[in-house]
PyMOL Python script that loads the backbone (N, CA, C, O; Angstrom):
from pymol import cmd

cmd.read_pdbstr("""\
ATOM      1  N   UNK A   1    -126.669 160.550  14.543  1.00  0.00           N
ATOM      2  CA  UNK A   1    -125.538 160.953  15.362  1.00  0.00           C
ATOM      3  C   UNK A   1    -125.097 159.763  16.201  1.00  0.00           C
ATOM      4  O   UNK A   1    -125.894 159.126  16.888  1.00  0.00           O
ATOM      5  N   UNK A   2    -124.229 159.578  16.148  1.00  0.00           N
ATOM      6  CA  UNK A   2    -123.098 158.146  17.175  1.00  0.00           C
ATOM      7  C   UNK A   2    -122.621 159.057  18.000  1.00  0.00           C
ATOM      8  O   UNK A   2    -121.908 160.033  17.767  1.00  0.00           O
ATOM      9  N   UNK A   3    -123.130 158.608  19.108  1.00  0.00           N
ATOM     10  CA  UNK A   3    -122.306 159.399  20.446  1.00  0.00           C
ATOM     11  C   UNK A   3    -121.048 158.340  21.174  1.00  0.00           C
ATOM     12  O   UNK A   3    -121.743 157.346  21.386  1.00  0.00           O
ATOM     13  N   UNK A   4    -119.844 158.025  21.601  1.00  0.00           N
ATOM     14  CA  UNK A   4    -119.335 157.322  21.844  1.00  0.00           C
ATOM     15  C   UNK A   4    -119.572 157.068  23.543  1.00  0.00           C
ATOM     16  O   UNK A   4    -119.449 157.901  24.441  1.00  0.00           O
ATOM     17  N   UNK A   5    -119.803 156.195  23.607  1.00  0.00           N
ATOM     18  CA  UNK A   5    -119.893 155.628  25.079  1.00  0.00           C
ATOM     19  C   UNK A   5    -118.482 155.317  25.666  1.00  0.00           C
ATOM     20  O   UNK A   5    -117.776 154.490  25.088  1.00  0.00           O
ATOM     21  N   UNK A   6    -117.938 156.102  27.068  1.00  0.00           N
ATOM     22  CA  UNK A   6    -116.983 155.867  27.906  1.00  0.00           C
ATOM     23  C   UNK A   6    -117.429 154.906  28.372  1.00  0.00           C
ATOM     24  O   UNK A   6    -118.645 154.766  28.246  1.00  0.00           O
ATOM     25  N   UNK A   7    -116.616 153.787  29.138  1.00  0.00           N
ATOM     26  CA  UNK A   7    -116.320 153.251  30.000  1.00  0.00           C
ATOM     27  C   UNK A   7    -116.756 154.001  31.796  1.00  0.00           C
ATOM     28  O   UNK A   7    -117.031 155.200  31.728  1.00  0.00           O
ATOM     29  N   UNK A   8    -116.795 153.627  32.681  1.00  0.00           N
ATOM     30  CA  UNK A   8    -116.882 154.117  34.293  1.00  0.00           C
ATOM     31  C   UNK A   8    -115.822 154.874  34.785  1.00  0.00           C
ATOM     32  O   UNK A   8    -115.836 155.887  35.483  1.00  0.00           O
ATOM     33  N   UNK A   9    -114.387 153.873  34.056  1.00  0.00           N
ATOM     34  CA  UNK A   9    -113.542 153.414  35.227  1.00  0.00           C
ATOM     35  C   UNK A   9    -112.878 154.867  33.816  1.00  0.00           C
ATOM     36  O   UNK A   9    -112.113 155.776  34.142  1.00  0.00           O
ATOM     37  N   UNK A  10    -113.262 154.739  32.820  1.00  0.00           N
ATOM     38  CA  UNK A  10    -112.222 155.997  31.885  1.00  0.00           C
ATOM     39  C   UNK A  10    -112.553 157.465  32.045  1.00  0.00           C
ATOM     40  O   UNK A  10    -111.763 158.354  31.726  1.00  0.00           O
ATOM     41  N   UNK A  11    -114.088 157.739  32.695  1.00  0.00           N
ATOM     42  CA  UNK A  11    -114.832 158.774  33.443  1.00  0.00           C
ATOM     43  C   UNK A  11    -113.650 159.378  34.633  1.00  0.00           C
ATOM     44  O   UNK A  11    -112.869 160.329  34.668  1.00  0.00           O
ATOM     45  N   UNK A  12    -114.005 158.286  35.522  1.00  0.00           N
ATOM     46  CA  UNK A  12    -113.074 158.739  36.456  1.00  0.00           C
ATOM     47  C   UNK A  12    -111.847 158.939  36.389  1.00  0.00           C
ATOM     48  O   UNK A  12    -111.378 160.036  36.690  1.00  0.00           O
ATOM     49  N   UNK A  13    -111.092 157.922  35.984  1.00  0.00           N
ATOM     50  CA  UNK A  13    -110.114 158.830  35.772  1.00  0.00           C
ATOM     51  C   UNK A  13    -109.351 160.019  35.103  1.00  0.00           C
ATOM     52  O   UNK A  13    -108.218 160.391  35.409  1.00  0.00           O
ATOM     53  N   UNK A  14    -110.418 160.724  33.827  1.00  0.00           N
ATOM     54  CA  UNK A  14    -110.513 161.854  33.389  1.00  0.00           C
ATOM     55  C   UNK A  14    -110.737 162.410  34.485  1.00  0.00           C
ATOM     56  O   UNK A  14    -109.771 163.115  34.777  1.00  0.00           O
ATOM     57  N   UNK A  15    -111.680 162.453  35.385  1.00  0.00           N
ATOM     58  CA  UNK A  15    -112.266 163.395  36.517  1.00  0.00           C
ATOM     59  C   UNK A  15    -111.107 163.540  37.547  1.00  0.00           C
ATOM     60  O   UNK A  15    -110.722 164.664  37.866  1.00  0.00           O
ATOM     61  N   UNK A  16    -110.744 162.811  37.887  1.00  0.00           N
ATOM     62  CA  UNK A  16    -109.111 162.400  38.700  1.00  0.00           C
ATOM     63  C   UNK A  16    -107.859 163.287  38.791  1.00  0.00           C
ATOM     64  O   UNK A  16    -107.099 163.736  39.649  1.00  0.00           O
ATOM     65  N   UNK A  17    -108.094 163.313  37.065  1.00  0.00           N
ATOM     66  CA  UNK A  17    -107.096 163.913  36.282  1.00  0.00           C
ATOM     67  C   UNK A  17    -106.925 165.926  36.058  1.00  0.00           C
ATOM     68  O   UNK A  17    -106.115 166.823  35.826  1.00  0.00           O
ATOM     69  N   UNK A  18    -108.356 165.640  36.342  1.00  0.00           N
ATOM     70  CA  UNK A  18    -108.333 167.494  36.660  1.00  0.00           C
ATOM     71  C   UNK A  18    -108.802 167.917  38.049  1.00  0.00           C
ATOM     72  O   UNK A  18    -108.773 169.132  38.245  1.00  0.00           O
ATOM     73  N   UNK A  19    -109.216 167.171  39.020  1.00  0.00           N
ATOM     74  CA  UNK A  19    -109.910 167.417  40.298  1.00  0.00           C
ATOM     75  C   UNK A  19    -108.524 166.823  40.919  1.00  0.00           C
ATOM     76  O   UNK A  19    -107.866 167.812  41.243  1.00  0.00           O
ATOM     77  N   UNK A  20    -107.949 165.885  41.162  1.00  0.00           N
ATOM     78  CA  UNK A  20    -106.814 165.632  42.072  1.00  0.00           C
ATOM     79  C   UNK A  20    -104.944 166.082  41.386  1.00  0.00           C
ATOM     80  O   UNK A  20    -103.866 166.165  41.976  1.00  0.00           O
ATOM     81  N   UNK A  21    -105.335 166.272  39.943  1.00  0.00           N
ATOM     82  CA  UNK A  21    -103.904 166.690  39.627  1.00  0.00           C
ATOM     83  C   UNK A  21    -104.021 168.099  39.155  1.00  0.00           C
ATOM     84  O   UNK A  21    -103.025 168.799  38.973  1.00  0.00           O
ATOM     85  N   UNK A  22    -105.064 168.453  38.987  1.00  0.00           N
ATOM     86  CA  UNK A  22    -104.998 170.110  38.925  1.00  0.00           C
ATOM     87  C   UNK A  22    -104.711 170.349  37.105  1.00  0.00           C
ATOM     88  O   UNK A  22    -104.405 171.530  36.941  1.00  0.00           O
ATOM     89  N   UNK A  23    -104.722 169.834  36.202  1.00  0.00           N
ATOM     90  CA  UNK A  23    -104.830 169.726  34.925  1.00  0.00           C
ATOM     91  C   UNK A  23    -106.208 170.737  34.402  1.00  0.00           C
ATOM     92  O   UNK A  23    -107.352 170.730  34.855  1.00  0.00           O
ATOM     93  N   UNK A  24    -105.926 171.149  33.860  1.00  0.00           N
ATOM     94  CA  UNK A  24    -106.922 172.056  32.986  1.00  0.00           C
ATOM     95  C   UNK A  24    -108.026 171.503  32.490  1.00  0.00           C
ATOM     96  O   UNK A  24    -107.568 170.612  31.774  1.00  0.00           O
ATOM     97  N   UNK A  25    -109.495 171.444  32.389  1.00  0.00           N
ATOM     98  CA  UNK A  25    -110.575 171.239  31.875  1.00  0.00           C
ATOM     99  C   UNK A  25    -110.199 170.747  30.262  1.00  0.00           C
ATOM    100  O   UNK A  25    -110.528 169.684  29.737  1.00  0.00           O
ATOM    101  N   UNK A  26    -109.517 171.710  29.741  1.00  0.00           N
ATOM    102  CA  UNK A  26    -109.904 172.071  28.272  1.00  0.00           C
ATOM    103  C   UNK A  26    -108.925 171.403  27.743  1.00  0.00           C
ATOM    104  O   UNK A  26    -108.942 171.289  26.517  1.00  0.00           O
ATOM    105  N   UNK A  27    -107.736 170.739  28.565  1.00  0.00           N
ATOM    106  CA  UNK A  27    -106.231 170.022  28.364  1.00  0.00           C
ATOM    107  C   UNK A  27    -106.406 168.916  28.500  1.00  0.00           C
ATOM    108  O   UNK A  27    -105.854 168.005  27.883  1.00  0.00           O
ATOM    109  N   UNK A  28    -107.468 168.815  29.605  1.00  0.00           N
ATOM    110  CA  UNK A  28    -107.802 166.716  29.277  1.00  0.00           C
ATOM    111  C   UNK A  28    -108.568 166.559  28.303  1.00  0.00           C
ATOM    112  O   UNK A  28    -108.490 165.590  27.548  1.00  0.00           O
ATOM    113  N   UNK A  29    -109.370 167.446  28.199  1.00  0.00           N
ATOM    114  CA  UNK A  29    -110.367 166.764  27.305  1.00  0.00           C
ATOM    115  C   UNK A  29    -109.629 166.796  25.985  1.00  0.00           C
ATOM    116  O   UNK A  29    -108.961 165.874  25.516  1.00  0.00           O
ATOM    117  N   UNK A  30    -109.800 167.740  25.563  1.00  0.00           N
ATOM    118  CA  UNK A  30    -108.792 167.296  24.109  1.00  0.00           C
ATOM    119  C   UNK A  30    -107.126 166.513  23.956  1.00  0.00           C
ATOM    120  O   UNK A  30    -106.359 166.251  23.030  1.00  0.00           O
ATOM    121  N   UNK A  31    -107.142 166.359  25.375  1.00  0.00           N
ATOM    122  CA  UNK A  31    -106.015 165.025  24.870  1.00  0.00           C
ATOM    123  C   UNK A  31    -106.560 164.027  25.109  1.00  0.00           C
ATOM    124  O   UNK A  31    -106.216 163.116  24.356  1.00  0.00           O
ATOM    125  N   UNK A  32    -107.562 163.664  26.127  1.00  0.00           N
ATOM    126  CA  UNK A  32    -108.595 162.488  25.549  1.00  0.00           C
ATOM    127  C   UNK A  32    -109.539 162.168  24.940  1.00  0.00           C
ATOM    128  O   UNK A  32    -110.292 161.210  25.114  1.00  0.00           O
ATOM    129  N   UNK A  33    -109.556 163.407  23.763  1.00  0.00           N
ATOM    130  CA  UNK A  33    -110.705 163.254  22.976  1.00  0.00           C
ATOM    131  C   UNK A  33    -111.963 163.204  23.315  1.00  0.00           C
ATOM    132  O   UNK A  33    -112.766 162.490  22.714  1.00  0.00           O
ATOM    133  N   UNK A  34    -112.361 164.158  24.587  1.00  0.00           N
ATOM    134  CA  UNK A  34    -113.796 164.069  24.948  1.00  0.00           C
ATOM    135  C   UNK A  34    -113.893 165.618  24.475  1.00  0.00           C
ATOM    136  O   UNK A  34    -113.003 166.187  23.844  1.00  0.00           O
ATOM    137  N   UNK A  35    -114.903 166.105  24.810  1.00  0.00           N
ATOM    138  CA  UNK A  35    -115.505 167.552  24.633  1.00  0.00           C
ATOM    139  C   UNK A  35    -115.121 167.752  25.979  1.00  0.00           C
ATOM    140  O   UNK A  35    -114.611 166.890  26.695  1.00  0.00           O
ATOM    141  N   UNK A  36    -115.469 169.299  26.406  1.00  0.00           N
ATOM    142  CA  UNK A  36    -115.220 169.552  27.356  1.00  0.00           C
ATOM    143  C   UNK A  36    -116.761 169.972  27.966  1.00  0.00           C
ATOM    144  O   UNK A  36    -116.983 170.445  29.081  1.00  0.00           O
ATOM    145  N   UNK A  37    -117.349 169.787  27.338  1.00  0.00           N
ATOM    146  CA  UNK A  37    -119.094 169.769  27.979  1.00  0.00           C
ATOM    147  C   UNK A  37    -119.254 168.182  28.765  1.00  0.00           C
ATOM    148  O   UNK A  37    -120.067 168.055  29.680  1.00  0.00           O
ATOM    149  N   UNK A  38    -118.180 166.717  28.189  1.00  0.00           N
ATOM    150  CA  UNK A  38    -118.882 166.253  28.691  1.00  0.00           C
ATOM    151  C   UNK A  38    -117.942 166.148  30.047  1.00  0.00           C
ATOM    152  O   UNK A  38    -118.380 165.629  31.074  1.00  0.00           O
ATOM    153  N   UNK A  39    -116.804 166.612  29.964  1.00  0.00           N
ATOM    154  CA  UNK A  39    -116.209 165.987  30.943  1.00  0.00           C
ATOM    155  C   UNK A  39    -116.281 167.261  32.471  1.00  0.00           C
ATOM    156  O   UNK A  39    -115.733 167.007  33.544  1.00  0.00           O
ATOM    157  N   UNK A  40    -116.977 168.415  32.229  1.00  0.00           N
ATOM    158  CA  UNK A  40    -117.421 169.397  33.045  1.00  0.00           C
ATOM    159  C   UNK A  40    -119.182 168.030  33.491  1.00  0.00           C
ATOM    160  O   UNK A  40    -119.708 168.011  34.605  1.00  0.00           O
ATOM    161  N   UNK A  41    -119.534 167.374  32.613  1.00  0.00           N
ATOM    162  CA  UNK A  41    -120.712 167.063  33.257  1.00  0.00           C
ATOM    163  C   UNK A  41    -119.821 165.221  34.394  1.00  0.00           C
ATOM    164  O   UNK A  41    -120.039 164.989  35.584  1.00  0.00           O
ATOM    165  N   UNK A  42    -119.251 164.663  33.787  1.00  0.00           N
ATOM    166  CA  UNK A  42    -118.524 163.457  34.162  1.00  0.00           C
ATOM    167  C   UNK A  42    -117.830 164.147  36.075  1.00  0.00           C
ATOM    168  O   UNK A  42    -117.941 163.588  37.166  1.00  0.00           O
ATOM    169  N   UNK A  43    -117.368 165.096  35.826  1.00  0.00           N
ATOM    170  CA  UNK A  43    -117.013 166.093  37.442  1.00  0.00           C
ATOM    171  C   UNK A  43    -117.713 166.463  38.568  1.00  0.00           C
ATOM    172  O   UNK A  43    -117.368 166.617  39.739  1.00  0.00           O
ATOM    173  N   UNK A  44    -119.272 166.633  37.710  1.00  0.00           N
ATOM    174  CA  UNK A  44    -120.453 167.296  37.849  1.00  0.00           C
ATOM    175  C   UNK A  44    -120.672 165.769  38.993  1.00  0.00           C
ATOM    176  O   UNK A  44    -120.707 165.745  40.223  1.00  0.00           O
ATOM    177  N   UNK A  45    -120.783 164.649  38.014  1.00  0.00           N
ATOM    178  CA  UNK A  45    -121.732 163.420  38.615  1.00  0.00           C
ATOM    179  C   UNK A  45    -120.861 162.747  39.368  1.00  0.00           C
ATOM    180  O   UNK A  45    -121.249 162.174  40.386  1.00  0.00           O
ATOM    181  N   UNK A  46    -119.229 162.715  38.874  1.00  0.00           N
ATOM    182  CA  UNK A  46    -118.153 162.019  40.283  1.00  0.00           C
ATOM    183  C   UNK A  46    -117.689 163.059  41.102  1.00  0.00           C
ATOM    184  O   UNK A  46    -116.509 163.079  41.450  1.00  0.00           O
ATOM    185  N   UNK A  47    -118.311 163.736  41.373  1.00  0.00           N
ATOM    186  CA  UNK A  47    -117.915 165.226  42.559  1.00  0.00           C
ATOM    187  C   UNK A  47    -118.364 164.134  43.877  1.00  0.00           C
ATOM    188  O   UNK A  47    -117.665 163.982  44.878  1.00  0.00           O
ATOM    189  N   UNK A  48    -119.704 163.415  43.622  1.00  0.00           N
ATOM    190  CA  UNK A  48    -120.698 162.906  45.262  1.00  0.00           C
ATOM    191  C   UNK A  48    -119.855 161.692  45.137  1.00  0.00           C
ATOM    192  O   UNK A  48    -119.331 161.362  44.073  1.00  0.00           O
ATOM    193  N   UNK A  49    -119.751 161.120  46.104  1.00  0.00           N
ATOM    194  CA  UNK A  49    -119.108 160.162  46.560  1.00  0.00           C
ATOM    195  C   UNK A  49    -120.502 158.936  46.300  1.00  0.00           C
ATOM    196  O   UNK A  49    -121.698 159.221  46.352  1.00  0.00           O
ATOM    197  N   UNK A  50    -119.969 157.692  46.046  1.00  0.00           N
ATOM    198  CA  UNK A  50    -120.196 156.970  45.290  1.00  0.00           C
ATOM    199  C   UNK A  50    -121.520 156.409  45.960  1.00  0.00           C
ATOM    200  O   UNK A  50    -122.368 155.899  45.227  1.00  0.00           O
ATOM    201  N   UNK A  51    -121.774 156.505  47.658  1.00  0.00           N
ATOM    202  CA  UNK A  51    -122.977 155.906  47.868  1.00  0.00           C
ATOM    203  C   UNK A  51    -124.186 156.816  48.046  1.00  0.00           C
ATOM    204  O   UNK A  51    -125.312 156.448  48.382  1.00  0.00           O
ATOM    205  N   UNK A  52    -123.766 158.129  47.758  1.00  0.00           N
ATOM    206  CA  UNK A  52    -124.717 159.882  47.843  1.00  0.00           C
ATOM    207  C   UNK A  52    -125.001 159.450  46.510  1.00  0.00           C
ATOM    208  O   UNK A  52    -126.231 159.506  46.515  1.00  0.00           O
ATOM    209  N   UNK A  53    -124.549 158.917  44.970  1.00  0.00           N
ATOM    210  CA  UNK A  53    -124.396 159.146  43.936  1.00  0.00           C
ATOM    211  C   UNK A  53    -125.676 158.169  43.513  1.00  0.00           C
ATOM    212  O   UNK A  53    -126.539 158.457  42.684  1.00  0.00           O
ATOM    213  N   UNK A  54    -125.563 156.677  44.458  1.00  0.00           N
ATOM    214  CA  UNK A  54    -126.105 155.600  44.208  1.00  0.00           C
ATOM    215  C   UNK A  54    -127.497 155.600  44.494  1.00  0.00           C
ATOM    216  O   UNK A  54    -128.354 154.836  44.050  1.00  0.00           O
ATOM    217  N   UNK A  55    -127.677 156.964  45.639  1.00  0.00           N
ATOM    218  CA  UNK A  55    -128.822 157.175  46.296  1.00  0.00           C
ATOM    219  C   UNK A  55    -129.734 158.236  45.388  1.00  0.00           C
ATOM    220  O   UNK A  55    -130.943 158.466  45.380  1.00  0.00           O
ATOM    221  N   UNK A  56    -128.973 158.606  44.868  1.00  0.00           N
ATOM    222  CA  UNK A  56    -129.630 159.609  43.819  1.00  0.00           C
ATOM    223  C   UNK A  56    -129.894 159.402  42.606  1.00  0.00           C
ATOM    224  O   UNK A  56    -130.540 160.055  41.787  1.00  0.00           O
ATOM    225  N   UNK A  57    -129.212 158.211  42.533  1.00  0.00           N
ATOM    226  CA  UNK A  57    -129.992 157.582  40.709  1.00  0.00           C
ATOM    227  C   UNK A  57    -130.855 157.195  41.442  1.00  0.00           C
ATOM    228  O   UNK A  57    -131.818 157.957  41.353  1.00  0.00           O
ATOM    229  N   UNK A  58    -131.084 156.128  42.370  1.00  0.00           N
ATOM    230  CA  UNK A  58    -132.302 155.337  42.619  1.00  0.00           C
ATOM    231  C   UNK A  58    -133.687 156.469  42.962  1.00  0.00           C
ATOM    232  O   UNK A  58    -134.906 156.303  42.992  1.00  0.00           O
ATOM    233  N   UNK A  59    -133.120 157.216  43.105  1.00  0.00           N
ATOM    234  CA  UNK A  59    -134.346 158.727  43.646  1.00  0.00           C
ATOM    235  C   UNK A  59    -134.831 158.803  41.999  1.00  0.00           C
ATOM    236  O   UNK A  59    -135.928 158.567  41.494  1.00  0.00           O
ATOM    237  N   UNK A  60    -133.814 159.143  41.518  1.00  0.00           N
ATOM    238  CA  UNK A  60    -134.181 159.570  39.924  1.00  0.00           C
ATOM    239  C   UNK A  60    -135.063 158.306  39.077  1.00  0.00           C
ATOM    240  O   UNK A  60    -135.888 158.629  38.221  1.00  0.00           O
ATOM    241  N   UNK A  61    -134.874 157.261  39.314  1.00  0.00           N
ATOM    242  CA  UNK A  61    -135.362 156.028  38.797  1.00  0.00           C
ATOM    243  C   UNK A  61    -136.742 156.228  39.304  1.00  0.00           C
ATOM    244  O   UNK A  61    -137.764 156.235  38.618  1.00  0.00           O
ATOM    245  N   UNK A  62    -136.650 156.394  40.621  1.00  0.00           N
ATOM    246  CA  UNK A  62    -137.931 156.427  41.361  1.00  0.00           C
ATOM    247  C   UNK A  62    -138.925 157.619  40.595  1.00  0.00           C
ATOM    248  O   UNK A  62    -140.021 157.323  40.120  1.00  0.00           O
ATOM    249  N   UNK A  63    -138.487 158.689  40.566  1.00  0.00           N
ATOM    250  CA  UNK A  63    -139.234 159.699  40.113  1.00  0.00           C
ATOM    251  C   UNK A  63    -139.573 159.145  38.497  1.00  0.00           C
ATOM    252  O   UNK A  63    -140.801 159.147  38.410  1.00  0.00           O
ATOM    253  N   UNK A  64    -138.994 158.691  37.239  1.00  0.00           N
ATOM    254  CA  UNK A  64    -139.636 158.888  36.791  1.00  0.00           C
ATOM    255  C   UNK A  64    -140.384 157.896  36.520  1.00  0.00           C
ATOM    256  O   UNK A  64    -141.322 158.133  35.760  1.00  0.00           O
ATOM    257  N   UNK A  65    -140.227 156.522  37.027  1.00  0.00           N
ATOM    258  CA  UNK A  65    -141.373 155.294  37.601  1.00  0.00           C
ATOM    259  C   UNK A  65    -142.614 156.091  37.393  1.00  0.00           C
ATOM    260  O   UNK A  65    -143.436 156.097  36.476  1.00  0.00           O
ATOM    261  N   UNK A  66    -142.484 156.982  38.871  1.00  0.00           N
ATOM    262  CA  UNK A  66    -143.920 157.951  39.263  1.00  0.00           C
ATOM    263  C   UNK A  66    -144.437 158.433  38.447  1.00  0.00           C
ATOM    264  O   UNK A  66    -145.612 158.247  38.131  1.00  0.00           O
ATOM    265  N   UNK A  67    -143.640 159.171  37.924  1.00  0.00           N
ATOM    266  CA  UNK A  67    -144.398 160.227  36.626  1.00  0.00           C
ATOM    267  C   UNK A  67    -144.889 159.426  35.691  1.00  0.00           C
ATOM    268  O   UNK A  67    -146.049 159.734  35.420  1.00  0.00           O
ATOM    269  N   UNK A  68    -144.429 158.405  35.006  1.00  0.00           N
ATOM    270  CA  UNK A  68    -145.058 157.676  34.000  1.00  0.00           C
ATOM    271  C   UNK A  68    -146.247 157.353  34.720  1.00  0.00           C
ATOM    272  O   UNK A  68    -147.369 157.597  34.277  1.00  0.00           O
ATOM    273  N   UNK A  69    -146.102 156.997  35.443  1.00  0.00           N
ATOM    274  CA  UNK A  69    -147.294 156.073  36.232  1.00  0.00           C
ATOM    275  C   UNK A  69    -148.428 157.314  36.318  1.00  0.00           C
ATOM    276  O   UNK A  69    -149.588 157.262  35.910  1.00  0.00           O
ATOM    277  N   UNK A  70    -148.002 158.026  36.728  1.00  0.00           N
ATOM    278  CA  UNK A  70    -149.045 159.691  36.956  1.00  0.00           C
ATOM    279  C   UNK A  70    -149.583 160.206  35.647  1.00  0.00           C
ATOM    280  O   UNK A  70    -150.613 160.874  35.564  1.00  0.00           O
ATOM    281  N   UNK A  71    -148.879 159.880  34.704  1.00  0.00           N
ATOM    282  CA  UNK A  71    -149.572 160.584  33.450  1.00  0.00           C
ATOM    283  C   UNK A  71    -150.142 159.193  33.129  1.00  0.00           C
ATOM    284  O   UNK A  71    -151.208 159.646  32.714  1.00  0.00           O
ATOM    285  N   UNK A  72    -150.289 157.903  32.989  1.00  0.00           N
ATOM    286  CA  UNK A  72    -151.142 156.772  32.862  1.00  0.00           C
ATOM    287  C   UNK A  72    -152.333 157.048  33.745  1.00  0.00           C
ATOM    288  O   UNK A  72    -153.482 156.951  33.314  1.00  0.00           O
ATOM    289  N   UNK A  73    -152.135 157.287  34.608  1.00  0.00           N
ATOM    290  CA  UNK A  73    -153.493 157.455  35.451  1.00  0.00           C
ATOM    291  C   UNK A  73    -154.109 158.881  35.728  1.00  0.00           C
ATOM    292  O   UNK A  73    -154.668 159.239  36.765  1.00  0.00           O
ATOM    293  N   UNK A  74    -153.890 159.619  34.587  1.00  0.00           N
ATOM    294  CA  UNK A  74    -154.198 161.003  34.780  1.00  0.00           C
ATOM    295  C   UNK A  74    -154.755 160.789  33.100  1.00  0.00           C
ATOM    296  O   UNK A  74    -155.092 161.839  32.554  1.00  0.00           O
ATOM    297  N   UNK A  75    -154.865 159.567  32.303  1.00  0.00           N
ATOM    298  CA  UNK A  75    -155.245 159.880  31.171  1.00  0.00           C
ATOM    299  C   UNK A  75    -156.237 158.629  31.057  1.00  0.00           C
ATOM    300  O   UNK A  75    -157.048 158.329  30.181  1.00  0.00           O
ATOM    301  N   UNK A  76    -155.918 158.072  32.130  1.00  0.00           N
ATOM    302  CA  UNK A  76    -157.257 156.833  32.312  1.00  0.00           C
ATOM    303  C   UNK A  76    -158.112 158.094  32.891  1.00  0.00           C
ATOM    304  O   UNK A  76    -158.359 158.718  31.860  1.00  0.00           O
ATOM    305  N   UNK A  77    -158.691 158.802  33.952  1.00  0.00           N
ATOM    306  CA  UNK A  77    -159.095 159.785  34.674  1.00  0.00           C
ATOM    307  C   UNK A  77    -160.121 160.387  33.536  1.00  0.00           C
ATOM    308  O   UNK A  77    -161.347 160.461  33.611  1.00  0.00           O
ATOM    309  N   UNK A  78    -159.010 160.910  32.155  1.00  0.00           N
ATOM    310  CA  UNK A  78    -159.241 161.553  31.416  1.00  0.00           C
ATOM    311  C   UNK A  78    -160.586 161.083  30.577  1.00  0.00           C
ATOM    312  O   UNK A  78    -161.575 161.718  30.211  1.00  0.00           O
ATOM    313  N   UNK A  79    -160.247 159.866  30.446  1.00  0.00           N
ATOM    314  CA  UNK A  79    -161.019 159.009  29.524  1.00  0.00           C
ATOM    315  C   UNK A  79    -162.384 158.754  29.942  1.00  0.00           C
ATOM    316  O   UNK A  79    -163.359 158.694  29.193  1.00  0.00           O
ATOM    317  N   UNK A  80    -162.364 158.508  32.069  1.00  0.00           N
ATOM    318  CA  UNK A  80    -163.436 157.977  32.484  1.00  0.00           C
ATOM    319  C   UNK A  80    -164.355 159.422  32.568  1.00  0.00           C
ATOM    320  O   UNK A  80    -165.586 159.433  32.586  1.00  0.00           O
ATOM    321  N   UNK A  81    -163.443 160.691  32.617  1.00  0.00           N
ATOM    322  CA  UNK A  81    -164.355 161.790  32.760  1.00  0.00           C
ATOM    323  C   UNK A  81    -165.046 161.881  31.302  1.00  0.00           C
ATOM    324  O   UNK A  81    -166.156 162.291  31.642  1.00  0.00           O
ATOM    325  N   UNK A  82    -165.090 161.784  30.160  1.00  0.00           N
ATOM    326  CA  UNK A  82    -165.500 161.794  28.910  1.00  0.00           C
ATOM    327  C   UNK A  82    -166.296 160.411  28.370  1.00  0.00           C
ATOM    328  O   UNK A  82    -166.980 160.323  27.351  1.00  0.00           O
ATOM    329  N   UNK A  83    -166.083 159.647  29.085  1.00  0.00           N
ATOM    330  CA  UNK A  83    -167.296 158.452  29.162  1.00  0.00           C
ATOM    331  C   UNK A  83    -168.201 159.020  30.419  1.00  0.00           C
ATOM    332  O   UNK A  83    -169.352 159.225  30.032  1.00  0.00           O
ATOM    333  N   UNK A  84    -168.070 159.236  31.381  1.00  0.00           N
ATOM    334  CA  UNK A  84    -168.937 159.864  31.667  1.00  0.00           C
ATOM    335  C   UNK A  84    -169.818 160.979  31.222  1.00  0.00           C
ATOM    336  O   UNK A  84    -171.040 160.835  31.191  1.00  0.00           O
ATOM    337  N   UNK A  85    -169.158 162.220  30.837  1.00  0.00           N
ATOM    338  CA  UNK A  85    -169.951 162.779  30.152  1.00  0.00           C
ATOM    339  C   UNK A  85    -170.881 162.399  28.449  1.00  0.00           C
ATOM    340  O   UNK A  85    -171.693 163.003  27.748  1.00  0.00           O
ATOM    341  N   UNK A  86    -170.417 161.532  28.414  1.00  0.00           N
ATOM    342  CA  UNK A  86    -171.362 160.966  27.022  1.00  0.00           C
ATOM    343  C   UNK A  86    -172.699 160.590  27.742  1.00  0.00           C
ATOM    344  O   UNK A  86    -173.794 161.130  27.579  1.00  0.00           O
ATOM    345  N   UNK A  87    -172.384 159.562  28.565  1.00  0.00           N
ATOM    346  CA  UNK A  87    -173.422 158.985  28.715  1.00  0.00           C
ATOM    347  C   UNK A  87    -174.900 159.691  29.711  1.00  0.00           C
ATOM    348  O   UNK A  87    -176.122 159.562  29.639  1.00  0.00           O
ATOM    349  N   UNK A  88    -173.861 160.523  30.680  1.00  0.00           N
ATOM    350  CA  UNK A  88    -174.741 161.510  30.941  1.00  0.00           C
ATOM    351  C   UNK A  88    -175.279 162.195  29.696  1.00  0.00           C
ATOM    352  O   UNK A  88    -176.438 162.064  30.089  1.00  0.00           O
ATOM    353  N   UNK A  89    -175.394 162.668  28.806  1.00  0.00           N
ATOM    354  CA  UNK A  89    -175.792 163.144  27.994  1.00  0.00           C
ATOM    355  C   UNK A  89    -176.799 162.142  27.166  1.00  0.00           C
ATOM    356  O   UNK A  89    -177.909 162.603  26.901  1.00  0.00           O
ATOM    357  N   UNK A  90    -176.438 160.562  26.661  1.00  0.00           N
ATOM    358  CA  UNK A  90    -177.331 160.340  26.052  1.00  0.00           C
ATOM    359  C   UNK A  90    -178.926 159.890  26.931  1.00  0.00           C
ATOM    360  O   UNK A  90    -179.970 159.521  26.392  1.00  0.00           O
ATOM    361  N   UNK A  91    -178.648 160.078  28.450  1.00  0.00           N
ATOM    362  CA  UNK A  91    -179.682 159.406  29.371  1.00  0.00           C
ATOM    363  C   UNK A  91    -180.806 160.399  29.670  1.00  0.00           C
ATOM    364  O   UNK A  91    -181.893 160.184  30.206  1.00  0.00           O
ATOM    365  N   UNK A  92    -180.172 161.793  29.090  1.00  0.00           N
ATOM    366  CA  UNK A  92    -181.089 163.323  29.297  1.00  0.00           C
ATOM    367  C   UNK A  92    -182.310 162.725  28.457  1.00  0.00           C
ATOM    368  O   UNK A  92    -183.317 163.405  28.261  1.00  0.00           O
TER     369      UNK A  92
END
""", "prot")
cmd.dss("prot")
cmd.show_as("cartoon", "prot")
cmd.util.cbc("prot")
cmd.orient("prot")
């Protein structure tokens, strides 16, 4: 599947185009050839103003940093609990 990648600046002004001129969801998108799933989600993400927006990817970046990092060290954990139990076992 090829998904086509917008531009920023072609986002917004789809979003523009139904939030400040009052244009129909279902009328931009099919005259600009988007779906209308994506451009309900493109509304969704330029609704916050641009430095609420900036603060919330970096949150999101942040989180899943963490989580990777949490399941790496929740499967090292894993490993040292099962080397441990071996060796407890072969010292009986």
């Amino acid at each position: 599947m090829n998904a086509k990648r917008y531009t920023e600046e072609f986002r917004i002004e789809a979003v523009k185009q139904v939030t400040d001129r009052g244009h129909p969801v279902a009328e931009v998108a099919s005259r600009l050839g988007v779906t209308t799933h994506s451009l309900y989600q493109w509304i969704k993400r330029y609704r916050v103003p641009p430095a609420e927006r900036e603060v919330a990817q970096d949150q999101q970046t942040e989180m899943r940093c963490l989580k990777a990092e949490l399941k790496r060290v929740n499967e090292e954990r894993d490993a040292l609990k099962k080397a441990a139990a071996y060796f407890a076992m072969t010292t009986e």
